[in-house]
Structures are given as structure tokens and as C-alpha cells.
FIVEX-865120 format. One line per 8 residues: number of its first residue (from 1); for each residue x, y, z of N, C-alpha, C, O, CB. Coordinates in pm, whole numbers, plus 50000, padded with zeros to 5 digits. Atoms other than C-alpha are relative to their C-alpha. Glycine has a CB too. Example, Ala and Ser with C-alpha at 12.3 -4.5 7.8 and 13.67 -1.06 7.14 Angstrom:
# residues 2
1 = 50089/49881/50000/51230/49550/50780/50090/50120/50000/50194/50118/50066/49901/50003/50125; 49918/49881/49994/51367/49894/50714/49923/50109/50073/49974/50220/50090/50041/50046/49858 .
END
This chain:
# residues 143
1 = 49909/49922/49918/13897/35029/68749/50139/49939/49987/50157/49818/49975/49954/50005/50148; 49867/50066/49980/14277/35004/68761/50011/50005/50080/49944/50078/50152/50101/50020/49959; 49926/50031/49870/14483/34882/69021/50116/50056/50008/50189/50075/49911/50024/49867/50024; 49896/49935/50018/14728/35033/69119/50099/49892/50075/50215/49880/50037/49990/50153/50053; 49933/50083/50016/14831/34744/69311/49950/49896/50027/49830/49904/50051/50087/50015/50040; 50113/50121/49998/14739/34365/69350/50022/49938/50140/49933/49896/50213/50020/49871/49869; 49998/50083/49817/14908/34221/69702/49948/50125/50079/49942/50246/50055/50199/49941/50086; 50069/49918/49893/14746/34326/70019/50066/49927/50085/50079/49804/50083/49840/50011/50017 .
9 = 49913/50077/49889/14962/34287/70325/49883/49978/50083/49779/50043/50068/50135/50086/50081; 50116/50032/49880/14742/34145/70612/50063/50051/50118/50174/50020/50163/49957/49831/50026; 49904/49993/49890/14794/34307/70896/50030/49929/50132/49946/49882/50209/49987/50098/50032; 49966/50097/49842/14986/34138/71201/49910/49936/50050/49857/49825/50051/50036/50073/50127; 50106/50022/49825/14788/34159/71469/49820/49929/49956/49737/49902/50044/49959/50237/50103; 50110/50061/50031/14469/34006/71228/50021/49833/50027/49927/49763/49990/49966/50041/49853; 49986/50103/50023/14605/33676/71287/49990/49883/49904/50020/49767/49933/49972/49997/50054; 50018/50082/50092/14538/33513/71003/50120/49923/49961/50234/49965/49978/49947/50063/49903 .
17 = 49882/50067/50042/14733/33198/70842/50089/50031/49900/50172/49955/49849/49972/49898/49974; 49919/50028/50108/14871/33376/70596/50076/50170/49977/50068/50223/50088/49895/49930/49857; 50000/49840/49981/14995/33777/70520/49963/50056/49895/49956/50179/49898/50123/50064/50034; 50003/49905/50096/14919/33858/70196/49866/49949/49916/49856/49826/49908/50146/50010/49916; 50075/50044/50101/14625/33828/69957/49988/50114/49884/50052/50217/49870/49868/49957/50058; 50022/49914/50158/14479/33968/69602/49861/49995/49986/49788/49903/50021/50075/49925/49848; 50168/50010/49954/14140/34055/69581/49979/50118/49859/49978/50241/49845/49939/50076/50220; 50049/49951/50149/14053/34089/69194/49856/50079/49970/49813/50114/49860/49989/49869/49913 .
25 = 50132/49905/50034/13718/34279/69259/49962/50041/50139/49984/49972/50239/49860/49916/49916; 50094/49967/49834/13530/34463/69565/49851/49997/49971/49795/50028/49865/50030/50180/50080; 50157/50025/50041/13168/34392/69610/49994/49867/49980/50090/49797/49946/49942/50075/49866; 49973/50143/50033/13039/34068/69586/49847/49987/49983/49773/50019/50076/50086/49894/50121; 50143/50063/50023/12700/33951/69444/49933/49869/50020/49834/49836/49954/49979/50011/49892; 50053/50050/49872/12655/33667/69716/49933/50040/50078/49874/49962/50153/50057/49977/50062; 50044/49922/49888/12528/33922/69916/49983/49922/50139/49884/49924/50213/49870/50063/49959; 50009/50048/49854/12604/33737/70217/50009/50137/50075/50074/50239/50053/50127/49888/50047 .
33 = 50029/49855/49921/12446/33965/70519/50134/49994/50065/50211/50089/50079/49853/50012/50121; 49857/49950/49901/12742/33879/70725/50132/49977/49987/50208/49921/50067/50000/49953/50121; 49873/49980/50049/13036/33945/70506/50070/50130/50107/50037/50241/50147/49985/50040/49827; 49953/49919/49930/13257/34071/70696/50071/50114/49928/50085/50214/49998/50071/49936/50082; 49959/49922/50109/13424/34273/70368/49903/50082/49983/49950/50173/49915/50032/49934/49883; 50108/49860/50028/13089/34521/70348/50059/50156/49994/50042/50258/49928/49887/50009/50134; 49986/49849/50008/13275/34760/70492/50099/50066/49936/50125/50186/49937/50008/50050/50112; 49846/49992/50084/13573/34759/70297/49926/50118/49828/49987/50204/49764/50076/49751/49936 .
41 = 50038/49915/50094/13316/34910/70012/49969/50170/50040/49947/50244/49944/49882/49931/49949; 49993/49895/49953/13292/35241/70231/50101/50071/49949/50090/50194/49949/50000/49992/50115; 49855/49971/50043/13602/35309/70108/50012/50105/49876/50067/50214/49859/50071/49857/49955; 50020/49907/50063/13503/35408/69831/49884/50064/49951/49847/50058/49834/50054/49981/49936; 50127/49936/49944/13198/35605/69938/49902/49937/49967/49800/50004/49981/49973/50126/49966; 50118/50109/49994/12962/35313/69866/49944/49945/50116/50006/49907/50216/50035/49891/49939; 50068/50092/49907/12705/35162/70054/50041/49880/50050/50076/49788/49976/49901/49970/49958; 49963/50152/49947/12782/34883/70280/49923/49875/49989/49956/49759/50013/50014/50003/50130 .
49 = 50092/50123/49999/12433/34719/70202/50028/49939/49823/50120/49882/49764/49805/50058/50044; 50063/49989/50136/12247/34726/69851/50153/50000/49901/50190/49907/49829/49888/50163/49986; 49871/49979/50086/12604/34885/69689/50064/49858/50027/50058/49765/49945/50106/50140/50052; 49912/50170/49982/12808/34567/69840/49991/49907/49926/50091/49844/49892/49971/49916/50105; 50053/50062/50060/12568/34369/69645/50002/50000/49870/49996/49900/49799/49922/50006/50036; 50055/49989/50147/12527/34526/69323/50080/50111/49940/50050/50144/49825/49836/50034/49989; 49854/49896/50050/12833/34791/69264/50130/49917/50012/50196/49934/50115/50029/50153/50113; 49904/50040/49991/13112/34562/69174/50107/50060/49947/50088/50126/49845/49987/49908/49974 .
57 = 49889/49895/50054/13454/34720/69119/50057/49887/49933/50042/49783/49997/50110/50096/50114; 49903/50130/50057/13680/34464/68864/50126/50069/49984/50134/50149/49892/49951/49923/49842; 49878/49993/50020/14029/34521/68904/50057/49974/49817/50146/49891/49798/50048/49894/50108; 50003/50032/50133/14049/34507/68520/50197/49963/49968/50241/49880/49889/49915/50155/49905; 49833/50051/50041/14480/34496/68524/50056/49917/50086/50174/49882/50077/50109/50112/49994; 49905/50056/49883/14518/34304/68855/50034/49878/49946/50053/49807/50045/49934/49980/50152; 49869/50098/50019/14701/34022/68688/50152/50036/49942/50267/49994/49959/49954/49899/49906; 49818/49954/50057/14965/34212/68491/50035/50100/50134/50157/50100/50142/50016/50126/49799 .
65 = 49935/49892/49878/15012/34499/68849/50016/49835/50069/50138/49821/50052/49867/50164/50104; 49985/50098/49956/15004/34125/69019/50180/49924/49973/50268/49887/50051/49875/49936/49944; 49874/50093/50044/15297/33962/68786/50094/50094/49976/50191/50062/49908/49983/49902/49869; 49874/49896/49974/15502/34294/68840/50061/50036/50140/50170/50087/50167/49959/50134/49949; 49929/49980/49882/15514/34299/69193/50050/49831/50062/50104/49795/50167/49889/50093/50109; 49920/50147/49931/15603/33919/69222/50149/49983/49892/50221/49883/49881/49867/49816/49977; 49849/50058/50091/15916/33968/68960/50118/50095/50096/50240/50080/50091/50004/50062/49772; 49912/49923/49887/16052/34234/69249/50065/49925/50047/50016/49816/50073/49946/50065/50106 .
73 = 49891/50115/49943/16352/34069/69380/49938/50007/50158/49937/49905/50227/50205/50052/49985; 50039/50008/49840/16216/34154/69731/49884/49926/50045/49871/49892/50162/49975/50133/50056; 50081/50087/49972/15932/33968/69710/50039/49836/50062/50099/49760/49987/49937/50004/49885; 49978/50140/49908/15973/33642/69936/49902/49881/49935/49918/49766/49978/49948/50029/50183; 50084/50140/50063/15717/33402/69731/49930/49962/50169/49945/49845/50202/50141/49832/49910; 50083/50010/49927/15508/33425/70053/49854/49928/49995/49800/49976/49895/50002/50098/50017; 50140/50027/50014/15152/33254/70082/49921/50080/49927/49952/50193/49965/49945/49994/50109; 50084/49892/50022/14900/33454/69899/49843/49927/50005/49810/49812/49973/50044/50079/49849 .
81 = 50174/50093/49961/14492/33391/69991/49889/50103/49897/49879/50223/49875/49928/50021/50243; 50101/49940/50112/14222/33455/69739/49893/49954/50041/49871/49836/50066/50016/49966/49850; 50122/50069/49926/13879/33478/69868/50007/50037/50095/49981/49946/50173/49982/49869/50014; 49987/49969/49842/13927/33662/70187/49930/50115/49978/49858/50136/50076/50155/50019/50079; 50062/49882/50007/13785/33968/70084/49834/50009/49925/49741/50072/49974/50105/50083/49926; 50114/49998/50128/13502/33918/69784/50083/49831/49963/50192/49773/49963/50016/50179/49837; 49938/50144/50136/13501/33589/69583/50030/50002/49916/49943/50044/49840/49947/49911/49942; 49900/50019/50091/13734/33544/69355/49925/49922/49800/49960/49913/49682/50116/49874/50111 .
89 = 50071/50119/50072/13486/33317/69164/49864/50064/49957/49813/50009/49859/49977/49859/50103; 50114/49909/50001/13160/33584/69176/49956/49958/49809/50014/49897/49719/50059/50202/50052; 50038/49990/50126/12967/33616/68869/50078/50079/49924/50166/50018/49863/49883/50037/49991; 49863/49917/50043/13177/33884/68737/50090/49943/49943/50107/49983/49828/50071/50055/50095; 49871/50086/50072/13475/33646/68649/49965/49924/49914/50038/49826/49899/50082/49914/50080; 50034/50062/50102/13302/33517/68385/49983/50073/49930/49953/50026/49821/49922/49927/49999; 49995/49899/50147/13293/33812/68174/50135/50057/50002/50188/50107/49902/49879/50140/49994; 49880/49932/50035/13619/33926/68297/50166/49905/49973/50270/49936/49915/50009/50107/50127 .
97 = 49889/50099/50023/13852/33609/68320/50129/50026/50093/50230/49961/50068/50043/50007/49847; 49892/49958/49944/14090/33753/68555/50031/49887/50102/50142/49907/50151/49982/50138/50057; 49912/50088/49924/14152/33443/68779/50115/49887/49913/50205/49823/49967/49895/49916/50090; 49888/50072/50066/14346/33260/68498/50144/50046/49997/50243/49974/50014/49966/49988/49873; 49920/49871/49971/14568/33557/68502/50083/49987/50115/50205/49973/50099/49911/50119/50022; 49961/49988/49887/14635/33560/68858/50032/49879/50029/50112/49888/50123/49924/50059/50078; 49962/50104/49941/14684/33203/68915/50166/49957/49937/50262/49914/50001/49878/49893/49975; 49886/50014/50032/14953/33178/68662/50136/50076/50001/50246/50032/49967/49977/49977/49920 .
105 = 49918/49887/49934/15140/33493/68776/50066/49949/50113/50184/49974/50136/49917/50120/50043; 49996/49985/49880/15107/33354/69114/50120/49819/49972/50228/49822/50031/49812/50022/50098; 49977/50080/50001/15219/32967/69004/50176/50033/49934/50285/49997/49980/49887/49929/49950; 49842/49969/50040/15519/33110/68778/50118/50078/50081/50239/50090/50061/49992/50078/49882; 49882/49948/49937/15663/33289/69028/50058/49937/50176/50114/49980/50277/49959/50164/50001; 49950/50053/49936/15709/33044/69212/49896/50020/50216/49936/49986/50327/50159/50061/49946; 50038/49920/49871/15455/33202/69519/49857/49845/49996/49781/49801/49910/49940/50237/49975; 50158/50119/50006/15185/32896/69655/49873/50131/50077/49894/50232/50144/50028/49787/50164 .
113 = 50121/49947/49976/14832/33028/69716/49895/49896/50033/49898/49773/50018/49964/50078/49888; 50112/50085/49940/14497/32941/69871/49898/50033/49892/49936/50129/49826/49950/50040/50165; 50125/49939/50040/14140/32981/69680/49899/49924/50091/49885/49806/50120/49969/49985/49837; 50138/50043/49912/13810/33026/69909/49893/50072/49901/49891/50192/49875/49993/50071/50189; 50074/49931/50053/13523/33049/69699/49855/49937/50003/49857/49825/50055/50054/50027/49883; 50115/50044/50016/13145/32981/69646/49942/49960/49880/49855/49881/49845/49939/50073/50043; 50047/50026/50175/13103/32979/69309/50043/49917/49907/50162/49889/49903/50021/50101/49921; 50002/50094/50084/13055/32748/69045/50124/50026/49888/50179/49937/49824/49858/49995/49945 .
121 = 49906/49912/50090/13289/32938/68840/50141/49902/49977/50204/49874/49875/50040/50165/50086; 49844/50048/49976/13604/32758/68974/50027/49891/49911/50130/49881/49846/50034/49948/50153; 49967/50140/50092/13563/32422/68791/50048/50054/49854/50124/49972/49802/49846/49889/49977; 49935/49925/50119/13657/32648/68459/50140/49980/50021/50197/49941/49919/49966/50158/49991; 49885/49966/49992/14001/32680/68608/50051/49875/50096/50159/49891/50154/50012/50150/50046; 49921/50082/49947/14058/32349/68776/50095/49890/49914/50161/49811/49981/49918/49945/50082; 49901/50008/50015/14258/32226/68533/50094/50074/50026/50179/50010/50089/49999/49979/49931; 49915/49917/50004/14475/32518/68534/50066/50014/50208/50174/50050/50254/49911/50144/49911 .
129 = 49919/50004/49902/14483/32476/68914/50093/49891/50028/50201/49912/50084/49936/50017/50089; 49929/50135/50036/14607/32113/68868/50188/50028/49974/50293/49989/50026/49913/49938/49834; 49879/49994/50073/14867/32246/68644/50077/50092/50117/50179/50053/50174/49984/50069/49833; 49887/49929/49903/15003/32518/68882/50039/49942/50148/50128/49988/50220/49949/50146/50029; 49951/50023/49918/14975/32290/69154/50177/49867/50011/50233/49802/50099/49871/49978/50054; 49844/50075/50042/15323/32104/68997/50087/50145/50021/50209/50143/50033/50016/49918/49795; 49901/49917/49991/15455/32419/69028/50023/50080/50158/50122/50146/50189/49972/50096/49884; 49989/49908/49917/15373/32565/69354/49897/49928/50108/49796/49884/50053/49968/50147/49937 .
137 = 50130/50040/49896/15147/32429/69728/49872/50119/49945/49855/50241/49948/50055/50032/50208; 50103/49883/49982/14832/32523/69632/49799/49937/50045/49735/49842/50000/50013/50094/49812; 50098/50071/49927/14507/32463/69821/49876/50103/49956/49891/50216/49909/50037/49983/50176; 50124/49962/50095/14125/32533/69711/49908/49942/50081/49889/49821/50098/49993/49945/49839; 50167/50068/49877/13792/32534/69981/49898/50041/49898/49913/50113/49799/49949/50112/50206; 50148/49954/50041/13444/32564/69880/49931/50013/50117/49961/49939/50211/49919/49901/49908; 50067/49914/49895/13229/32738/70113/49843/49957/49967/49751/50006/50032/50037/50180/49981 .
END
């Protein structure tokens, strides 16, 4: 699927520490029961259970729609959080590669970011977080 775009404002009143994230796939094959993102796959008339689990959508361009809306002069280089929606790290990103993409979009333009993820996946890209963290605050949980 394309994206049409890659930031997601958070809204206000969710309180969260941060306002914006990028959420390179929907669905997540963790199938944690109590993701709170299930229902976010309603959206697009999928199941909130079984589908959640096993209908993943891959943002297939969200690093280049990503490194076009951070060269906008209006962009503020704001926080951005990865891992708030689906994991960033899922099985999936190993056939599609899209967090290398997004980290260096996110590191060159100067914008710091978080990653929350579960998956083993990440150690692939911890050099590369190393490297962007000379360029930009950037912080990394495991769950």
C-alpha cells in the first residue's frame, strides 16, 4: 500500500510525551490481545481480532512520503515516536527494510525520535541507530 502520508499528529488531549509519530505498517503479528492499536485496523474494514494478526498493511513508500514532509520548511523537527501504533520491528521489516529508511530521513533532518519495539529485528539497525544518534536525541525501549 502507499502512503499518502508518514507523520501522524497525536492528538492533544491523548497526552502523550510526544505529538507526532510514523507507523510504517498496520497490523502487527505479536498479536498482543491487548493492543490497544486493534482498532485502528477497522479502519480499513478489517477485523480487529484474527485480521490484526495476520493482514499486515506495509507502507511500502513511507520513507521517501516521510523525507518529503520533513524537508517542508514548516516542519519544527519535533519528537517523532515509532512503535506506538504496530511495531516498527514486526516480522514484516525484514522483507521490507523500511526502518533504515525512516531512521535516516528522520536523523538527517535533523528531527530526534523514540523506537518501542519487541522484536529482534532492531539489532540489524543498531548501528545505524548509533550513527544517527550523533546527529539527533534518539532513544530505543524494548518491551
Amino acid at each position: 500500500m502507499a502512503a499518502k502520508t508518514a507523520l501522524n499528529k497525536v492528538p492533544g488531549q491523548s497526552n502523550m510525551p510526544f505529538s507526532w509519530t510514523v507507523n510504517p505498517t498496520r497490523g502487527c503479528t505479536h498479536s498482543c490481545k491487548y493492543c490497544f492499536a486493534r482498532k485502528t485496523h477497522s479502519y480499513l474494514d478489517m477485523g480487529t481480532g484474527e485480521d490484526f494478526d495476520t493482514q499486515i498493511v506495509v507502507k511500502t513508500n513511507v520513507a521517501e512520503v516521510l523525507r518529503a514532509e520533513l524537508s517542508k520548511p514548516s516542519w519544527k523537527r519535533e519528537h517523532v515516536a515509532l512503535g506506538t501504533n504496530t511495531d516498527p520491528y514486526q516480522r514484516v521489516e525484514g522483507r521490507y527494510q523500511l526502518m533504515p529508511g525512516i531512521i535516516r530521513a528522520l536523523a538527517d533532518s535533523g528531527t530526534p525520535f523514540s523506537v518501542l519495539t519487541k522484536g529482534p529485528l532492531l539489532k540489524r539497525d543498531l548501528p545505524l541507530l548509533v550513527e544517527a544518534s550523533a546527529q539527533v536525541d534518539v532513544s530505543v525501549a524494548v518491551s
